[in-house]
N, C-alpha and C positions, 0 to 999 in steps of 0.2 A: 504494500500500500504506500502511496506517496507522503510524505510528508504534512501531517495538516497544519497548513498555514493559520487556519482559521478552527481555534480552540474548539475541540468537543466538548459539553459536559461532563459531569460527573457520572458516576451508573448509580442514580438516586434508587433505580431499583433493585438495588443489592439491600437498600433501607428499608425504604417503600414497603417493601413486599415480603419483608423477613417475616412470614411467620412462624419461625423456633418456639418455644417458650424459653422466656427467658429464664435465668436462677433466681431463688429467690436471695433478699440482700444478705441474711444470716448463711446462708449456704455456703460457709469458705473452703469446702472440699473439692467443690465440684469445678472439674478441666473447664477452663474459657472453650467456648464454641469455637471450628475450625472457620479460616476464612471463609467466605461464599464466593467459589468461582464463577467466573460469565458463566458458563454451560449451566453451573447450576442456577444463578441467577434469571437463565434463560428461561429452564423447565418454570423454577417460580411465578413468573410471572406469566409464562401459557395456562399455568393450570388458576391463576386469577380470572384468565382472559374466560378463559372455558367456565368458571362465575359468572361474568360480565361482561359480555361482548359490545357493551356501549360504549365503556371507560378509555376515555380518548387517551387520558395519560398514562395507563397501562400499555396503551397501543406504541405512544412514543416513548417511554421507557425498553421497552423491550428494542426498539428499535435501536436504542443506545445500546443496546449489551449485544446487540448482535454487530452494531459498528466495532466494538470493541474488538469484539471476535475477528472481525475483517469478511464478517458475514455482509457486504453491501447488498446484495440482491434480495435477500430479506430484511434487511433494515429500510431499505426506497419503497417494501410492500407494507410494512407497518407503518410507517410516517403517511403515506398516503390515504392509508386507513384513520389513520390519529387524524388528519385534515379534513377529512368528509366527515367524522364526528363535530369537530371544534375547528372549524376551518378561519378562528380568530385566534391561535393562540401562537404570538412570539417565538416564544419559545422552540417550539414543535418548527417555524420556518427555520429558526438559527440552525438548528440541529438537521436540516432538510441540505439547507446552503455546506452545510461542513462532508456530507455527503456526497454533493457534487462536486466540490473541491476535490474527493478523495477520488469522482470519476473523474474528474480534469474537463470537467464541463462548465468553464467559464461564462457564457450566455445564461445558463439557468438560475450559477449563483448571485447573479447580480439580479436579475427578476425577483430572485426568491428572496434576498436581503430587502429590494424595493418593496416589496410585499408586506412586509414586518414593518419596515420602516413605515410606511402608510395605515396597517393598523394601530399604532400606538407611537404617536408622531414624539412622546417626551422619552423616550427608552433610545438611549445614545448609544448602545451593543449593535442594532441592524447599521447604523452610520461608522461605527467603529470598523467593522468586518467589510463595510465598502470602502472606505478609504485603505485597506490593505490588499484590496481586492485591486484596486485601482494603482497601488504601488507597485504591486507584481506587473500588470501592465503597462506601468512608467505612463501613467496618465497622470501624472504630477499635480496639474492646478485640479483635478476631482479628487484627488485623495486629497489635498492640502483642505478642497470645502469641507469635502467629507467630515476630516477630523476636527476642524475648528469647528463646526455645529455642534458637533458631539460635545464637543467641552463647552459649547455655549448653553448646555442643558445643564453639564454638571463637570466641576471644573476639580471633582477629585473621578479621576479616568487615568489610572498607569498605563493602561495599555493604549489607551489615543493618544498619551503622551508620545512615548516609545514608537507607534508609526509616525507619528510628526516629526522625530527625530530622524528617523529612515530616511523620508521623504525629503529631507535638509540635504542628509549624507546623498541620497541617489541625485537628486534634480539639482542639485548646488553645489555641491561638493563647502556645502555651510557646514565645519563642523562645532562653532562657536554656539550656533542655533541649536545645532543636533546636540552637543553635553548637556546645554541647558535643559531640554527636553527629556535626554535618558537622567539626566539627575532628581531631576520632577519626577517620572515615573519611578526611579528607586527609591524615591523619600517615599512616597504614595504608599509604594508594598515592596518592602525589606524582603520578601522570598522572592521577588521575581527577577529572576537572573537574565533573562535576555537585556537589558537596559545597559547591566553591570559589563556585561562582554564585550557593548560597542564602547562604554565609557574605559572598558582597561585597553580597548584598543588603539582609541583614539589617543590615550594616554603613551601608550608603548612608542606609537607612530611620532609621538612630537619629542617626548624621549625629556619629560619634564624632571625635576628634581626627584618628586614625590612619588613618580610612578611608581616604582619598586613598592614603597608602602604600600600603595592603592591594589596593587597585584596580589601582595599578600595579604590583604585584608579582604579581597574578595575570593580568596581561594579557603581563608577560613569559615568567611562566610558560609561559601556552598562548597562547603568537603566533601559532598556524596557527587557531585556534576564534575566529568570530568577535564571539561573545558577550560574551569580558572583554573587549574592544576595544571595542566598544557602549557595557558599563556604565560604562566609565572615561570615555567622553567623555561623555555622558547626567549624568556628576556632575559633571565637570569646566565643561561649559557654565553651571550654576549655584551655581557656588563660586568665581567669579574667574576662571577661564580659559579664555575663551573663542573664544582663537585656537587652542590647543592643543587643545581639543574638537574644531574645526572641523580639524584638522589628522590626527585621529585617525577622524572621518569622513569626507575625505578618501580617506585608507587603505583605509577597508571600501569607500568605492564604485568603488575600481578591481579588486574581488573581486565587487561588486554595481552594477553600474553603474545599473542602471533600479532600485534597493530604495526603493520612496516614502517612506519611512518617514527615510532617510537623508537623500534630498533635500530632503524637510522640514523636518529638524531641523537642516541648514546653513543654507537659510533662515531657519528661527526664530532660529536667535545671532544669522544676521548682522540680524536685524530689530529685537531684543530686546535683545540685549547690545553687538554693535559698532555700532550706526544706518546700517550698509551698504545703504540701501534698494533703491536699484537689483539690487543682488546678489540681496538676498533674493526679490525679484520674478523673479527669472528661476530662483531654485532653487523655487520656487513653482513656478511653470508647469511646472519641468520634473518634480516630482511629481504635478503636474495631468496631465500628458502620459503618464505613468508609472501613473495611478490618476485617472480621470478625476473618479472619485463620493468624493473625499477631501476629507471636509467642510470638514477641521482648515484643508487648503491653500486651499481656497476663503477660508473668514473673513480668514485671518489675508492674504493676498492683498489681500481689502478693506481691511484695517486698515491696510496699508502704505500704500493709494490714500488710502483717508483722512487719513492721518497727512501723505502729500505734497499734500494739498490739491485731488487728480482724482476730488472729489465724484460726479459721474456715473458715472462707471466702477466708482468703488466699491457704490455701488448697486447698479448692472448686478450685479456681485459678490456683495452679499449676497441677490440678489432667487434668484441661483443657487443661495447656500446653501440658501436656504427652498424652491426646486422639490425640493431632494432629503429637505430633512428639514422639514418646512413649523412644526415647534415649536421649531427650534433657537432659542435666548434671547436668546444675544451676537447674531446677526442683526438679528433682532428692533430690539433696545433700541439695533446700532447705526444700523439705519435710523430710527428714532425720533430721534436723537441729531442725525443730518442732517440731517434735515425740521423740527429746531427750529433749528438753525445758518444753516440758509437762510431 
């Protein structure tokens, strides 16, 4: 399934529809309830429906746990059903529009966002999801109305913030506009890490005093996400510290064991910053192993062989880069570089 741009809700009917009995409050023996899976959330809620077949919101709940599932083609038959019961309820469209998004059917979700938005003209969520809707397609002054209305209903919105800050970054390349924006939206709501990412970014990229702080304060922030974890060692490697970078990649690849991208970049310090060559040759290969057509680990593979004076093999090495990319340059000029040294 693609990516949803446009937040699903919650599976209210994993709540909704528990009917467990609960423990009573003196009962301190008795095991907590196991979670409620979607499937089982699912059956729950068919065997409501099979009670009451009118209950719009049972119709659209289920249709959440089947999106959940990645069940689309039963989640577009129960929301359709939920809509010919309650063909007024918000809700039931946002959840409609995030389904088409998941089928990549742009035309329906901006209907079906219009739709919402014209049943209940003060709810700034159907304006919010089009001014993102509208960003994805670089229609810049419709997202830009989009989200200023939305805040002109209600001017605590982290997440119209956070697109208006996009919107600065894509159409303007405003990032003065854009921090102010993502830092609105992080004051707003302390959990929402998309704000925090473009704010360590834009930080990283101007290369201020503070960044370093800022990096590791959003990495304590969201210690379970493994993105400020990344950025923090991704700057740390080229700022001086380059054993604590490696220490912080590390970390992610006992959550990512096989991430090439990781095994690379432990490599790359230890080749670049600490002259651990041996090391880096083997976090080399083990991204080769991980991603066999990784050009990056190929070269720089060579460059270690060259740098230890195993001329042969570094060739061998870069003759590999050029089967996969036969214009790559640094190949090139370094096999040029050999063939004058010899």
């Amino acid at each position: 399934m693609k990516k949803n741009l446009l937040f699903v809700g919650a599976l209210l009917a994993m709540l909704a529809c528990n009917n467990t009995p609960q423990p009573e409050p003196k009962d301190t023996h008795q095991e907590p309830s196991a979670p409620v899976t979607v499937s089982e959330a699912i059956q729950r809620i068919s065997d409501s429906i099979a009670l009451d077949s009118t209950d719009a919101l049972l119709y659209a709940n289920r249709a959440k746990a089947y999106f959940a599932n990645e069940q689309i083609g039963q989640a577009m038959i129960d929301i359709n059903k939920s809509l010919q019961i309650d063909p007024r309820n918000v809700n039931t469209y946002l959840l409609l529009a995030d389904l088409y998004y998941a089928l990549g059917d742009q035309d329906n979700i901006a209907s079906t966002l219009n739709r919402a938005a014209e049943i209940n003209t003060m709810d700034p969520r159907p304006l919010v999801k089009l001014a993102e809707l509208n960003l994805l397609q670089q229609n810049f002054n419709l997202a830009f109305g989009y989200v200023d209305k939305a805040l002109g209903l209600s001017s605590y919105n982290p997440r119209a913030y956070f697109i208006k800050g996009m919107c600065y970054m894509a159409a303007k390349q405003d990032t003065v506009s854009a921090l102010r924006n993502f830092q609105l939206a992080s004051e707003q709501d302390a959990g929402f890490y998309d704000p925090v990412e473009q704010i360590s970014r834009i930080y990283a990229a101007q290369q201020l005093p503070y960044t370093l702080d800022y990096l590791r304060k959003a990495q304590h922030q969201f210690p379970d996400i493994a993105t400020p974890r990344y950025e923090l060692a991704l700057y740390m490697q080229s700022h001086g510290f380059p054993e604590e970078a490696v220490r912080h990649y590390d970390t992610l690849l006992m959550q990512l064991p096989d991430n090439y991208i990781l095994l690379f970049n432990i490599g790359y310090v230890n080749y670049v910053y600490l002259e651990n060559n041996e090391v880096a040759l083997d976090y080399f290969d083990r991204a080769l192993n991980a991603n066999p057509n990784y050009i990056d680990a190929y070269y720089n593979k060579g460059r270690v062989l060259e740098q230890m004076g195993d001329y042969s093999r570094a060739v061998d090495i870069y003759k590999e880069v050029l089967k996969i990319q036969p214009d790559y340059r640094l190949a090139i000029d370094a096999l040029n570089r050999i063939q004058r040294e010899e």
